[in-house]
VEXDREN-2710 file (C-alpha; in Angstrom, 1 decimal):
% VEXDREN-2710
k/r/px/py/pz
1/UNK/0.0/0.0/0.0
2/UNK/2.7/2.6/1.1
3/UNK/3.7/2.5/-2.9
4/UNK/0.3/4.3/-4.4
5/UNK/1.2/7.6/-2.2
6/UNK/5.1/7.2/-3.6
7/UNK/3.8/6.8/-7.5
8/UNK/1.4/9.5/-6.6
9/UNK/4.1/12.0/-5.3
10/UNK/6.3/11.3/-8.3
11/UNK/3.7/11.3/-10.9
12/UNK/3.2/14.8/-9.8
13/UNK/6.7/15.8/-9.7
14/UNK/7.3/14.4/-13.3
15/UNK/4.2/16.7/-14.2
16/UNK/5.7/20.1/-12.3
17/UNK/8.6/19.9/-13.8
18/UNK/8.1/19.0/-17.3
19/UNK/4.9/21.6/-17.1
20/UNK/8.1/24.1/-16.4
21/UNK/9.8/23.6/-19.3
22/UNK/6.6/24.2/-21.3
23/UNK/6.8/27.5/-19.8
24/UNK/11.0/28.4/-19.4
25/UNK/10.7/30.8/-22.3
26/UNK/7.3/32.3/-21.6
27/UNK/5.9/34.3/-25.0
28/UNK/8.8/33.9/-26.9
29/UNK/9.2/33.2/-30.3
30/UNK/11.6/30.8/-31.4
31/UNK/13.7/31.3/-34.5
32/UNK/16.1/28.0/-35.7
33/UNK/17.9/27.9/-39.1
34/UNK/20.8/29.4/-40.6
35/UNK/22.1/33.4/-40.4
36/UNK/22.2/34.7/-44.3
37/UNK/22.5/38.4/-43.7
38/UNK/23.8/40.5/-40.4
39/UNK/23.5/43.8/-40.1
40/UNK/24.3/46.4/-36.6
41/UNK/20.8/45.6/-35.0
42/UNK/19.3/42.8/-36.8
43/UNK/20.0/39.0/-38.2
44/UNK/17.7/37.3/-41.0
45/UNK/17.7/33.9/-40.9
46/UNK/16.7/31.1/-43.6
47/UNK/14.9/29.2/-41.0
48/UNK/14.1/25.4/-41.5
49/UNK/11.4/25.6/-43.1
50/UNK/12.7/27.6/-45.6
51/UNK/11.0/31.0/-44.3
52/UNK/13.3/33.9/-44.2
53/UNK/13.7/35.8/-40.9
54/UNK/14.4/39.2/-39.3
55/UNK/15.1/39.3/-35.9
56/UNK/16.0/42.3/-33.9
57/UNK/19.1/42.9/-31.4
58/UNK/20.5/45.3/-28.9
59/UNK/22.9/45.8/-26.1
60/UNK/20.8/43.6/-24.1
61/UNK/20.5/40.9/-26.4
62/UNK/22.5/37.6/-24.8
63/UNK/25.0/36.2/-27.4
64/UNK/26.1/31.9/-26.5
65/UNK/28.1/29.1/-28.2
66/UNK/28.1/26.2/-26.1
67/UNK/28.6/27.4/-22.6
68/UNK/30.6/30.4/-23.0
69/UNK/29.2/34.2/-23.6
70/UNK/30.1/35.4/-26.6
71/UNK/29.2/39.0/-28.8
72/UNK/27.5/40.0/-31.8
73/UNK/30.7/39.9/-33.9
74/UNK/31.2/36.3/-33.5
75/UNK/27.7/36.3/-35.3
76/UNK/28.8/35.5/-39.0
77/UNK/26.7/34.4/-42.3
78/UNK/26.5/30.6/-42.4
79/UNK/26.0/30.5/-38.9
80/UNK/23.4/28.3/-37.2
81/UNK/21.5/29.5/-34.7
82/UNK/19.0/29.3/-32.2
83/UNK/17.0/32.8/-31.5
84/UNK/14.7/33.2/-28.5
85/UNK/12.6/36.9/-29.5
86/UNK/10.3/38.8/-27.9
87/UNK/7.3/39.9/-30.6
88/UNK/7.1/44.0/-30.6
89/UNK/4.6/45.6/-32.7
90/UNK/5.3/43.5/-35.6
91/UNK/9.1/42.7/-35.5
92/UNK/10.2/40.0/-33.2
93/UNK/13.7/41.5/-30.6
94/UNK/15.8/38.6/-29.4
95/UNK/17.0/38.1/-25.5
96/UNK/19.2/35.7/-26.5
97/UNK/20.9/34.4/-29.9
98/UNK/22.7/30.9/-29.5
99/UNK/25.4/30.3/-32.2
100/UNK/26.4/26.7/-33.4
101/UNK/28.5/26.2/-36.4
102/UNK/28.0/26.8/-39.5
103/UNK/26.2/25.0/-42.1
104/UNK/28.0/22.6/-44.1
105/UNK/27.8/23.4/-48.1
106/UNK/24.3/23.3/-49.5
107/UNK/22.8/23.2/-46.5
108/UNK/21.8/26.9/-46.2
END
């Protein structure tokens, strides 16, 4: 009997936590594919679908490649990346841009 309250308590665990990450990035949009133009304030990626992409940054914008912090200039055409953006009026600002490596030929 003592193991219904145990599966009980850890079914709802399982559920808190995975209900969190359903909610880590709140309202933000979530841009994936591959960076073809950069300019001082903005990226457009070819996203995955094959949609192309503007996204907004600033001095508050969060620049990462694996675990380190790194800044816009190691942003470069070719790039993959990850974009978590905040939709304003009808452009989309990012909070954080996470850089992987570029795409290999033919894949952009």
């Amino acid at each position: 009997m003592k193991k219904l309250p145990l599966t009980v308590t850890l079914a709802l665990l399982c559920t808190l936590f995975l209900s969190s990450l359903t909610f880590a990035h709140g309202n933000m949009e979530h841009v994936m594919g591959t960076v073809t133009a950069i300019s001082d304030h903005s990226v457009s990626v070819k996203t995955n679908d094959g949609a192309s992409t503007t996204v907004e940054f600033d001095g508050e914008t969060k620049f990462v490649r694996g675990d380190a912090t790194v800044t816009a200039k190691d942003l470069v055409v070719g790039s993959r990346v990850v974009i978590h953006a905040h939709k304003r009026d009808n452009s989309l600002h990012a909070a954080e841009i996470k850089i992987g490596a570029k795409a290999a030929p033919g894949k952009q």
